[in-house]
PADOBA-692835 format. One record per residue (C-alpha): residue in three letters; x, y, z. Coordinates in steps of 0.001 Angstrom, whole numbers, plus 500000, padded with zeros to 6 digits. Example, Ala and Ser with C-alpha at 12.3 -4.5 7.8 and 13.67 -1.06 7.14 Angstrom:
// PADOBA-692835
ALA512300495500507800/SER513670498940507140/
//
This chain:
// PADOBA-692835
UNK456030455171485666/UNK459758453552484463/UNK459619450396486447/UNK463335450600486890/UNK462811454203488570/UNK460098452766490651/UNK461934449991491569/UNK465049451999492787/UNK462681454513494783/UNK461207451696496311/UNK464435450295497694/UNK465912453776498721/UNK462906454343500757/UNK463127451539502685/UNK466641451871503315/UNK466410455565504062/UNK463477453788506643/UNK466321451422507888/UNK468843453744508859/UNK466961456782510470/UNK465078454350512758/UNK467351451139513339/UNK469638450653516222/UNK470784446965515175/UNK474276447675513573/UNK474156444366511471/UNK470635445696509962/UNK472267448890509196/UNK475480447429507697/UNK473462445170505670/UNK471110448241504502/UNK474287449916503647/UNK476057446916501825/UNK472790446951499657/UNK472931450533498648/UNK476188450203497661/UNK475300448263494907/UNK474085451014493020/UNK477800452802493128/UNK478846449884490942/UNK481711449043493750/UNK480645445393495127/UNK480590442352493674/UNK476935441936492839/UNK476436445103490897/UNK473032446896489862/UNK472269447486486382/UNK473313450499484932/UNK470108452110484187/UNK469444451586488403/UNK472776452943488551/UNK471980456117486537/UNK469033456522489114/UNK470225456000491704/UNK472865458651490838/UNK471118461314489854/UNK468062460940491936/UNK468133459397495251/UNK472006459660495995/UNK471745463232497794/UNK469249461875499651/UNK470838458707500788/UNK474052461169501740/UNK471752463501503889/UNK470324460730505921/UNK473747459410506325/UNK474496463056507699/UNK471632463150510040/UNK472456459775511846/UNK476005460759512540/UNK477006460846516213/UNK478930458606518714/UNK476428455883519715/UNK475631455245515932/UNK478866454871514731/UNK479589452328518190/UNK476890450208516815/UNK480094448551515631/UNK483392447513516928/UNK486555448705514983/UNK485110451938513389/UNK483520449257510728/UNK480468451476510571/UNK482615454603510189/UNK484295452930507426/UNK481569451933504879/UNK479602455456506342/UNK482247457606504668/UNK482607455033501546/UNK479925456734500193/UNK481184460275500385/UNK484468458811499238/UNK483397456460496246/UNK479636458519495017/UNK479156460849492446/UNK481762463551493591/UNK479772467018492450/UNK476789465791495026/UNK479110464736497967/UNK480852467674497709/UNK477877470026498212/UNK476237467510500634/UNK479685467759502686/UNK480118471701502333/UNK476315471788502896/UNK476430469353506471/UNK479530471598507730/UNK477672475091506829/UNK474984473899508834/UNK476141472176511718/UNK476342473955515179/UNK479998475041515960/UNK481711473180517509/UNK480441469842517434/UNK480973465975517305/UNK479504465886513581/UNK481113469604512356/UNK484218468208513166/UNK483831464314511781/UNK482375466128508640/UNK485841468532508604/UNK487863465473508549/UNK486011463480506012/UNK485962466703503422/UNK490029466552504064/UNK490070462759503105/UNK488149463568500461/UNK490584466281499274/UNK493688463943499573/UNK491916461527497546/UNK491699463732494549/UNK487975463741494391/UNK488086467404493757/UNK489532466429490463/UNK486483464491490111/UNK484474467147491079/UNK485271469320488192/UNK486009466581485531/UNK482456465641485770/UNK481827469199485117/UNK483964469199481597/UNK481282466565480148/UNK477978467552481240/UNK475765469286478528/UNK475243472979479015/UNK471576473967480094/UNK470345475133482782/UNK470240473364485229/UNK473935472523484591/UNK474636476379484573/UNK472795476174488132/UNK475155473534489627/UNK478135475132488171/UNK477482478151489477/UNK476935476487493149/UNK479761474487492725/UNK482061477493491863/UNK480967479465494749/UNK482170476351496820/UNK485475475419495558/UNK487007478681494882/UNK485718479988498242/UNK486063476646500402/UNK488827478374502879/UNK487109481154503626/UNK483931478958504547/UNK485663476654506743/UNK487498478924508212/UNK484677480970509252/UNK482939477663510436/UNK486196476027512271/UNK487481479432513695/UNK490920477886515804/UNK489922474371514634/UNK490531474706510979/UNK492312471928509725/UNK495688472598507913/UNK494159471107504337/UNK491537473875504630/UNK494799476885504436/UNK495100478952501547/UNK498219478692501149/UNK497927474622501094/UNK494772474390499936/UNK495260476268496158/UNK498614474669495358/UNK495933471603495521/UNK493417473311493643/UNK496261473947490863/UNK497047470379490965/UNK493889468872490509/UNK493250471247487703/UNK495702469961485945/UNK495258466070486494/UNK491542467201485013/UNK493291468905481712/UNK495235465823481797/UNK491840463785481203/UNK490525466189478734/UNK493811465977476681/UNK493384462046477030/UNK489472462052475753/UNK489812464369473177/UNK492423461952471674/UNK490456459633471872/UNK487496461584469680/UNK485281462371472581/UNK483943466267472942/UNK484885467702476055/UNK484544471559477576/UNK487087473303479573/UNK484886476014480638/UNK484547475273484196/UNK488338475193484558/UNK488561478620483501/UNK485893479801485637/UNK487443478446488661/UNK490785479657487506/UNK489404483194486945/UNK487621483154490413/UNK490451481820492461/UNK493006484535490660/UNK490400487512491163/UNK490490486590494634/UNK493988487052494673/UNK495525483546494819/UNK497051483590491221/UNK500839483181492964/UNK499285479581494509/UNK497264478557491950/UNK499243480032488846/UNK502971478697490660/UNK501292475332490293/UNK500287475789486619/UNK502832477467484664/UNK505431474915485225/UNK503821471780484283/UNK502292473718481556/UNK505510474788480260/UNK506736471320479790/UNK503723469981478741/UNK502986472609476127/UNK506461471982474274/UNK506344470907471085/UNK502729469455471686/UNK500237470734469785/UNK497310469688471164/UNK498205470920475035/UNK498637474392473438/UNK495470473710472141/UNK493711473078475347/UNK495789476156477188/UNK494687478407474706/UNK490932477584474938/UNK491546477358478579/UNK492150480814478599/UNK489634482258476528/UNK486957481126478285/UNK487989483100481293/UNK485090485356482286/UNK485790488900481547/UNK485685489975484836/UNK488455487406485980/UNK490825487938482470/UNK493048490896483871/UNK493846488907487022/UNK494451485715484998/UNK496572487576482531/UNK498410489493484788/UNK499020486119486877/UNK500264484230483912/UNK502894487692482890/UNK504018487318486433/UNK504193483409486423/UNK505841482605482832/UNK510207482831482546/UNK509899484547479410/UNK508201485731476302/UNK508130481497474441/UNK506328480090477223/UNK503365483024477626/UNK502923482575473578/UNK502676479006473848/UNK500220479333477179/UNK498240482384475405/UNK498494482140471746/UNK496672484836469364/UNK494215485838472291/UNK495086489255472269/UNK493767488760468765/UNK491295487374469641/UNK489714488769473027/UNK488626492960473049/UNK488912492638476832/UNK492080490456476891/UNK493775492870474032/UNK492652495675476421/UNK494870494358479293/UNK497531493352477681/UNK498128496947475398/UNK496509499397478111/UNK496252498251481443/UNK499148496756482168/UNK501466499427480224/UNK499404502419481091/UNK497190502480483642/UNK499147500539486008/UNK502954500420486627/UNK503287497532489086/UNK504756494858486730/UNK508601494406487505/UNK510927494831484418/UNK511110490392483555/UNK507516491269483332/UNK507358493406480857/UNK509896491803479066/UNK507597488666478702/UNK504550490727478130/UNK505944492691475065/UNK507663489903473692/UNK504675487802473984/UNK503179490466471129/UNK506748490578469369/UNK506791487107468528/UNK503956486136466347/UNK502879488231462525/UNK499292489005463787/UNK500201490439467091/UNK503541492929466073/UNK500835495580465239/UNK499912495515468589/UNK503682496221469418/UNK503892499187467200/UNK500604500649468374/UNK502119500073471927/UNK505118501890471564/UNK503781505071469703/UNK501061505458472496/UNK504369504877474718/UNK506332507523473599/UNK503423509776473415/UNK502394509414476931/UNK506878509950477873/UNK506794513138475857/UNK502954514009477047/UNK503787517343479239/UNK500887517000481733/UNK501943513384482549/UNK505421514864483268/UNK503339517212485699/UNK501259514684487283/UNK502435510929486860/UNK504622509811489709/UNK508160509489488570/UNK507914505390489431/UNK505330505768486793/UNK507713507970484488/UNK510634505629484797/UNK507918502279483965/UNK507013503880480868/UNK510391504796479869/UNK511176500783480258/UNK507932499937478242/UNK508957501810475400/UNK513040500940475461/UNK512205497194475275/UNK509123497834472327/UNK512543499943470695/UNK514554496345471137/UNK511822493756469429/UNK510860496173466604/UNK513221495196463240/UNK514972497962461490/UNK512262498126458876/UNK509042498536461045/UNK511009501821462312/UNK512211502746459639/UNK508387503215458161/UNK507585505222461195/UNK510800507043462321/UNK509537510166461488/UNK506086510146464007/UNK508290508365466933/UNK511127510661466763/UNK508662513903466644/UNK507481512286469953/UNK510754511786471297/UNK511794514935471067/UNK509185516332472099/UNK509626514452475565/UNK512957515162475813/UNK511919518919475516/UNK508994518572477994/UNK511764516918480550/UNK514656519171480090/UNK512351521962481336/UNK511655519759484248/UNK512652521331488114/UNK513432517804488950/UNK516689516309488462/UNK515668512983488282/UNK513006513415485628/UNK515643515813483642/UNK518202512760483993/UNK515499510188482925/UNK514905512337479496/UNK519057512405479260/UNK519070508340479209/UNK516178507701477248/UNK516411510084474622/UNK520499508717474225/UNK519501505181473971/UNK515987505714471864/UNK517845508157468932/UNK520534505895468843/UNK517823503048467936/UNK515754505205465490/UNK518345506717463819/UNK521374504969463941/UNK523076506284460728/UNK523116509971462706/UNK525257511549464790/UNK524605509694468380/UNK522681512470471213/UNK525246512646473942/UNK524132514382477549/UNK526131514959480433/UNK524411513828483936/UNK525095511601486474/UNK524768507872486672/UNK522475506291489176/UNK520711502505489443/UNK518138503567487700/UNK520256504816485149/UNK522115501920484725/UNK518912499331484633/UNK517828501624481652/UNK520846501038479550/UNK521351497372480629/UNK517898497554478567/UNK519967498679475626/UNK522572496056475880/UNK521166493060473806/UNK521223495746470935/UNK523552494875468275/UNK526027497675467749/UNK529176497980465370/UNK532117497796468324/UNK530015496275470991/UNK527990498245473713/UNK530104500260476416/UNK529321499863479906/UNK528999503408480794/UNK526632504440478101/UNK524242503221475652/UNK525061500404472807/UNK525494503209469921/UNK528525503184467400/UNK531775505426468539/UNK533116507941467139/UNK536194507456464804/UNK538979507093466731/UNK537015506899470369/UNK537798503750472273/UNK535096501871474398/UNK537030503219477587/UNK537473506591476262/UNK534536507488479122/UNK535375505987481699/UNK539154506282483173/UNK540422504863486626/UNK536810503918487845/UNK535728508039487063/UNK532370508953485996/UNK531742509602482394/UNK531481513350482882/UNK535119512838483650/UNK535543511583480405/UNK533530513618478435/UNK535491516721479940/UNK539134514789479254/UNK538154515237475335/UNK536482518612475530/UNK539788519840477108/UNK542416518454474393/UNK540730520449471783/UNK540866523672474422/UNK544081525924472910/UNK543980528462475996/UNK546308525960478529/UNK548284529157479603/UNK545057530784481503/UNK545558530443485048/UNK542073529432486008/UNK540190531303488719/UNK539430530074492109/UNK535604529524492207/UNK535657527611494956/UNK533851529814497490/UNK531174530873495348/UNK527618530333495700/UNK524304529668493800/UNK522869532813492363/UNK518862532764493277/UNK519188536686494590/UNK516845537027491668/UNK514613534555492985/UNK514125535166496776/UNK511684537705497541/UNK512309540294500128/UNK508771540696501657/UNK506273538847503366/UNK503906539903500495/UNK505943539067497946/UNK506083535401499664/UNK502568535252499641/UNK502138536384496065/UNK504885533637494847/UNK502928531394497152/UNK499266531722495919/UNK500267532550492201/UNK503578532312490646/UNK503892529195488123/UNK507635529823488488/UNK508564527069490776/UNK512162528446491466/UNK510203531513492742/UNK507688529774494249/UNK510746527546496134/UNK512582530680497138/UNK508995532524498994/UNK508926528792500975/UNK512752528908502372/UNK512688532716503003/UNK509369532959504345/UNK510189532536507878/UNK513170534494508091/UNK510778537722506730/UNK507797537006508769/UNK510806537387512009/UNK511958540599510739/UNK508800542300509794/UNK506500541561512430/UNK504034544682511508/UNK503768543872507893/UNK503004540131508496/UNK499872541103511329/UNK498512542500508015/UNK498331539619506133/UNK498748536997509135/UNK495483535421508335/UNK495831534865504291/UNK499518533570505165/UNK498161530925507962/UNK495156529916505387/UNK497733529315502035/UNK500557527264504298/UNK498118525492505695/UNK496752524113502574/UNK499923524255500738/UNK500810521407498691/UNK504869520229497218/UNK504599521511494139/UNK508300520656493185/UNK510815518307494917/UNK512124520788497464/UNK514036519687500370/UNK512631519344504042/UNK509488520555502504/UNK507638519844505749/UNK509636521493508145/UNK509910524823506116/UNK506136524753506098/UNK505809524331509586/UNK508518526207510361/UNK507177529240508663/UNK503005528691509694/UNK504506528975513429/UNK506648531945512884/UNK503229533610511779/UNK501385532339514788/UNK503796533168517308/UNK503746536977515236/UNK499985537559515518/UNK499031534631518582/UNK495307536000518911/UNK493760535767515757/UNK495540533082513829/UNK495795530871516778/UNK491807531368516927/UNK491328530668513119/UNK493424527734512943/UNK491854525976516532/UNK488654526593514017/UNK489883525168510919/UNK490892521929513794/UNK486887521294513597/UNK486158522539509959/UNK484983520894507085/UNK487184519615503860/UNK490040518967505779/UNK492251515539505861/UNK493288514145509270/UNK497084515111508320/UNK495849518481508371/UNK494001518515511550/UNK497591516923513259/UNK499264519642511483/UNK497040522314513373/UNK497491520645516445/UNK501237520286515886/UNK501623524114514876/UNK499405525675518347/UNK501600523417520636/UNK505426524578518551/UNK503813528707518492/UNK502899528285522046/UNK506198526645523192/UNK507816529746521402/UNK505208532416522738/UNK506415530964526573/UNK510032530894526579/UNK511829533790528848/UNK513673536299526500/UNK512455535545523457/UNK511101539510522804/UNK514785540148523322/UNK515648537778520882/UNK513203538518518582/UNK514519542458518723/UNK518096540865518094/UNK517329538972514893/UNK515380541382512578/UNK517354543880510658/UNK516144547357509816/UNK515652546558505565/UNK516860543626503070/UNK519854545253502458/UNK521487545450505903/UNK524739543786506734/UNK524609540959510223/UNK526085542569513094/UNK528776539547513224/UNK530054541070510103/UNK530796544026511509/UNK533240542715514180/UNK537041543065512265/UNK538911539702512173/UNK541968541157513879/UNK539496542055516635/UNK538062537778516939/UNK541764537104517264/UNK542807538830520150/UNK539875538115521983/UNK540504534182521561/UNK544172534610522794/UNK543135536669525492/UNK540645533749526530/UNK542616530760526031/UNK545843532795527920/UNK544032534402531034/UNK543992531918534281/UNK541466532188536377/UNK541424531062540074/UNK537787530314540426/UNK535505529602537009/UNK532002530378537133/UNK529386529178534880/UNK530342528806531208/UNK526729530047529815/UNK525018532796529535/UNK522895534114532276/UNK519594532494532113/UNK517032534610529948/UNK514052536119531797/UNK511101538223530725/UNK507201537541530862/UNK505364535109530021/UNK503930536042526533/UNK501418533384526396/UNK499830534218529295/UNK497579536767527331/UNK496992534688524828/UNK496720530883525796/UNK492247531244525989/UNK493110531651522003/UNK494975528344521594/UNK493003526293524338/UNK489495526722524737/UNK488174526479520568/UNK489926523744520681/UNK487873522573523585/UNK484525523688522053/UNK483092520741519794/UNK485581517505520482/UNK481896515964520926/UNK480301517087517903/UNK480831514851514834/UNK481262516088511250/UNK480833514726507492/UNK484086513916507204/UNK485432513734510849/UNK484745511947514504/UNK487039512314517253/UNK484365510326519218/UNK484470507352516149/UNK486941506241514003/UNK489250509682514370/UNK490455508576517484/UNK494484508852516375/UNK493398512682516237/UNK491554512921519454/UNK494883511072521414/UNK497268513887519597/UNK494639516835520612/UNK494325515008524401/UNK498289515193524630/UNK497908519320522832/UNK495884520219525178/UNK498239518619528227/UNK501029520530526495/UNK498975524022526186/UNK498186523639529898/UNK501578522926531153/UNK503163526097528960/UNK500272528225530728/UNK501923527747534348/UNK500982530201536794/UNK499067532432534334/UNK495710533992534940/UNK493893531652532589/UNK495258529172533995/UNK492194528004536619/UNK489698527697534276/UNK491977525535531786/UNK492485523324534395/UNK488782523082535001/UNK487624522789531291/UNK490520519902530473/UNK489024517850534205/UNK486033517826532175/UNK486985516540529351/UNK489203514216530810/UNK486372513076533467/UNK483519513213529835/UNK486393510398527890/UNK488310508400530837/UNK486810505273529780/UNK487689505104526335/UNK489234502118524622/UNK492418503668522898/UNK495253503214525088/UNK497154506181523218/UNK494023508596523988/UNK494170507587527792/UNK497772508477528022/UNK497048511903526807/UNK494285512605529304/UNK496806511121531720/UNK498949513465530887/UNK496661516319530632/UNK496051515682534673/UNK499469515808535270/UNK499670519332533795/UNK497173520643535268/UNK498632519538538766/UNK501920520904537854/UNK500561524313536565/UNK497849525472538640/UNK499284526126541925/UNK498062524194545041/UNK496005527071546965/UNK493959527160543723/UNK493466523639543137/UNK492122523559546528/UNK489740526543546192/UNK488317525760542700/UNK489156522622541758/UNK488138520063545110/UNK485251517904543429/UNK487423517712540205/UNK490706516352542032/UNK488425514246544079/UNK486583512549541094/UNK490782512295539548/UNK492219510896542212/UNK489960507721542305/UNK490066507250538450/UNK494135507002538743/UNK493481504399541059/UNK491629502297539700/UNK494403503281536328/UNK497322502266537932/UNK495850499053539148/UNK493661497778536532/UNK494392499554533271/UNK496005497110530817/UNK498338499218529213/UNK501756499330530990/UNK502484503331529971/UNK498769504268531151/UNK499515502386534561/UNK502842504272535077/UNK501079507821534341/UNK498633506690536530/UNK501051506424539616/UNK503069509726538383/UNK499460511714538741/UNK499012510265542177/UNK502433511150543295/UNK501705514754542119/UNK498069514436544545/UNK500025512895547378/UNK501769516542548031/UNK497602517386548616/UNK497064514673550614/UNK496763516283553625/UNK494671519020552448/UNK492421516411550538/UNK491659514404552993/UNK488995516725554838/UNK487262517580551783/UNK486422514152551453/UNK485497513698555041/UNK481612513969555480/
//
């Protein structure tokens, strides 16, 4: 054996002997002073090749029992926190890679809380302050690769990147500020760059160095979202650093591409968000887009195309990162033809969102403005085929905003590809959106200068750069000013066209069916619009016809989608499913309490259901409303209102009459209160009981008993609201008995929205069964109530559950007296 390793074991395992089983604090000090000879900090220093040793073999070992001895009487063994002292020296002052792990490794294992979890928490934040995580990873930049380095590396990433996270779990409400995120990555950043620092410094001096570890930590910590920390750090030290120094842009560049390809889109899209402009991201990147399939992937696709979250600076620095350099401007081109292919693409018109749209339409404006006249001039033909193409697609658009985005683009875009033509002038109406789109243009050199209310293109002769815009006006002002001096026909009186309408008489169907067809089947969207905002109106006037197809209507508006941007969308969809459930209560009321429990159905649907039985049923119990009803249909589509029929002079003289007759005693101003039956009494079994039927039977996709329980508090306060509208009907007895039940089966849930609704339920079924009945049917129910409102309105810990509570019980203290002997023995 090496008699220098023997030697060195020999001593450590006496002085690992020493310390786990000596109580005499001199001894120990002493034992201590010795060791730290072999750290090279005392006066009387071991030899090197002990050193080494010591180092790599024994010094984990020496840290561990250092670990294990820690506790109150040790360190008192000494006066002054002397012991303390030279204990954490070695921590502070070893090999940093081993009392890193040995310090993440003592605090993972320690029992929470503790004497020694929390010591050990305070010594990893001195060693923090004291820049030993720099060490840490600068020791990593000149190791050999192999693997047992790979090993350590890989440990030691897991570590730093996620050292928050595993103190935090450990601490809990101890956590020590250092340990933050949000302070501990801005450190992270900073002691990554005091270690590129070093690497810069040794590779002047001629010694090889590797920067892979950096990136590795650099991709982990950005991957798990901290590239704002870590990145805000960076960037701006890098940007100095990396001006006009050639070997720094060396180092950032290789920094970079050894970024795992996992980590490179969060890295890249970091460093996009992070760099002021273009200069700086092509000093911190160089050719890697060149030079990296996955990094060229990000960069050309992801960023442009399958995302859209990058703010417009962003994509400003992004594509003039690939404008500025000869090997990456092919890039550019390739960009912006896949750009205007994907504006002009008709399904993306369709389907992409218009945020999406408008992102695109930036992309492709700012490739326009860093291509030179002749790169487009060798490819005018292919981007103007796509451009008008696009413009086509969007003109044909049903939304104005997507029309009005093909108006802007395709003005500023022809004016760049072909500015020897006649310039592409639309009329529409400016917006921000608008306007951020042609501030796009405004760098673009143009003959006169740009005009601020329309894209940088060269005037007409004889058009001044005001011509559009006069007295603040809009430039369809302007545009009509010139269309009207070249107009010889100033003697035509014009007509008044001020009360006319919108023509869609075409449009609007005048049948249910015909609603349903445009519903289910029309691709005309204007049609398809119409059948939505006339659809309740006809299901009111045609009762008959719509009991024949009540069932198809109920199933295609409740799975009916926006198709185009149509106003109040929502509401005419709801508006229109109730009208047809308050038409034919019995069977669609049935199907759609059903559908509540069905599969392939999203929770806004369910609500929806729930939403549209409590509206219909509100309707189906309001005195007069067959009256009504009778009063609003008309006898075909091409019948006149009955207010038209009243002549004007006829409204006149009734108004003076009112407003000059005195009257000595005024009665009520309204109308006699409406009355009639109760036309939900024959039908409230249909809304309430299906809905009653499986609450406790979970599906694939649905648990009112688990996770759904947003859905079972709206159907707890449906079914309060279905009991209340059934007051004093027949049914009403054994609706109160099934929703005690249910209430009794779920009072001690843990939602405090789904206990006010079975609250509430009680205090509907105390206001609409009447008292005699309660009594006769409903005494072990009321009883079993009564002391669960109690205990509510005393204990519960929301405040609105508590006040319900003591509503309920003011509704039982009318049945007091009649109470009390049924619970008498």
């Amino acid at each position: 054996m090496d008699p220098v390793a023997s030697a060195v074991r020999l001593e450590v395992q006496e002085a690992v002997h020493i310390l786990s089983s000596s109580e005499d604090g001199g001894h120990i000090v002493s034992t201590l002073q010795s060791l730290r000879r072999y750290l090279g900090e005392t006066e009387t220093q071991a030899p090197p090749g002990e050193q080494e040793e010591f180092s790599r073999t024994h010094f984990s070992t020496v840290l561990r029992c250092l670990v294990g001895k820690l506790s109150p009487d040790w360190l008192d063994l000494l006066p002054d926190g002397q012991l303390e002292e030279l204990w954490a020296s070695f921590f502070l002052e070893g090999p940093a890679d081993q009392a890193f792990l040995v310090l993440m490794e003592s605090i993972e294992g320690a029992a929470s809380p503790s004497f020694r979890l929390m010591k050990m928490a305070r010594l990893l934040a001195r060693f923090l302050s004291a820049g030993r995580m720099a060490a840490v990873m600068e020791e990593q930049c000149g190791q050999q690769a192999g693997p047992a380095s790979c090993l350590l590396q890989e440990t030691l990433l897991t570590r730093v990147v996620g050292l928050p996270d595993r103190l935090g779990n450990r601490l809990q409400r101890e956590t020590l500020a250092a340990f933050f995120p949000q302070n501990y990555f801005p450190l992270l950043g900073e002691e990554v760059l005091r270690v590129l620092q070093a690497v810069v410094d040794s590779l002047r001096g001629g010694l090889d160095c590797s920067v892979s570890f950096l990136s590795q930590v650099l991709g982990k910590a950005c991957v798990h979202g901290r590239q704002k920390e870590v990145l805000g750090v960076l960037v701006p030290r890098l940007t100095v650093l990396t001006q006009g120094n050639c070997l720094w842009q060396r180092v950032c560049w290789r920094l970079v591409e050894c970024v795992p390809d996992r980590a490179m889109e969060a890295v890249l899209k970091g460093l996009v968000e992070a760099a002021p402009g273009p200069e700086v991201l092509s000093r911190l990147l160089g050719n890697l887009v060149t030079k990296s399939k996955k990094a060229q992937f990000v960069m050309t696709r992801k960023l442009l195309f399958l995302q859209y979250s990058c703010s417009t600076p962003m994509l400003q620095s992004l594509l003039g990162y690939l404008a500025m350099d000869s090997q990456r401007r092919p890039l550019l081109m390739q960009a912006l033809k896949e750009l205007l292919e994907t504006w002009g693409s008709s399904s993306a018109i369709r389907h992409a969102p218009l945020e999406q749209q408008c992102y695109v339409s930036k992309a492709a404006l700012i490739c326009l403005a860093h291509l030179g006249e002749a790169e487009l001039r060798a490819c005018r033909d292919e981007l103007l085929a796509s451009l008008m193409d696009g413009v086509k697609n969007r003109l044909d658009s049903s939304l104005p905003a997507v029309r009005r985005l093909g108006m802007t683009v395709a003005e500023v875009a022809s004016a760049r590809l072909h500015p020897e033509g006649p310039p592409l002038k639309f009329q529409y109406e400016e917006d921000e959106l608008t306007r951020e789109i042609l501030a796009l243009a405004a760098p673009w050199p143009a003959p006169h200068g740009p005009s601020e209310a329309g894209p940088p293109v060269a005037p007409v002769d004889g058009e001044s750069p005001d011509q559009e815009t006069v007295d603040g006006g809009s430039p369809q002002a302007g545009r009509e000013g010139s269309d009207s001096e070249l107009d010889s026909d100033d003697e035509l009186v014009p007509y008044d066209m001020s009360g006319d309408g919108e023509q869609r008489n075409s449009k609007t169907p005048a049948y249910v069916r015909d609603c349903l067809e445009a519903l289910t089947a029309s691709e005309d969207w204007e049609r398809w619009e119409a059948a939505l905002q006339a659809l309740e109106g006809l299901v009111l006037k045609s009762p008959a016809a719509t009991r024949e197809v009540s069932l198809e209507l109920a199933k295609v508006l409740l799975h009916l989608e926006e198709k185009t941007a149509v106003a109040g969308f929502e509401g005419l969809r709801q508006r229109a499913l109730v009208a047809v459930t308050v038409t034919d209560p019995a069977r669609v009321a049935e199907y759609l309490a059903m559908q509540f429990y069905a599969l392939n159905y999203s929770l806004r649907q369910r609500m929806d259901i729930l939403d549209v039985l409590a509206l219909a049923a509100q309707e189906l119990s309001r005195p007069g409303r067959l009256r009504r009803a009778t009063q609003q249909g008309s006898p075909g589509p091409g019948s006149q209102p009955s207010v038209a029929a009243v002549p004007a002079w006829q409204a006149v003289v009734e108004e003076r009459v009112r407003r000059k007759a005195r009257r000595f005693c005024k009665g009520s101003a309204g109308r006699a209160a409406a009355t009639g039956p109760n036309e939900f009494n024959a039908v409230a079994g249909y809304f309430f009981f299906p809905l009653l039927q499986r609450f406790d039977r979970p599906v694939v996709t649905f648990d009112l008993l688990g996770d759904d329980q947003l859905v079972l508090g709206r159907l707890a306060h449906t079914l309060g609201a279905l009991m209340y509208l059934a007051v004093n009907t027949v049914v009403a007895v054994p609706m109160g008995k099934a929703l005690l039940e249910f209430v009794w089966a779920l009072r001690f849930h843990g939602d405090a929205y789904v206990r006010r609704g079975l609250l509430s339920a009680i205090s509907s079924v105390l206001l609409s069964v009447p008292a005699e009945r309660l009594l006769a049917d409903l005494p072990d129910e009321l009883l079993e109530a009564r002391s669960w409102l109690a205990g509510v309105a005393e204990q519960d810990a929301d405040e609105d559950c508590r006040l319900l509570a003591v509503k309920a019980l003011l509704l039982l203290e009318k049945l007091r007296d009649r109470l009390l002997p049924l619970s008498s023995p």
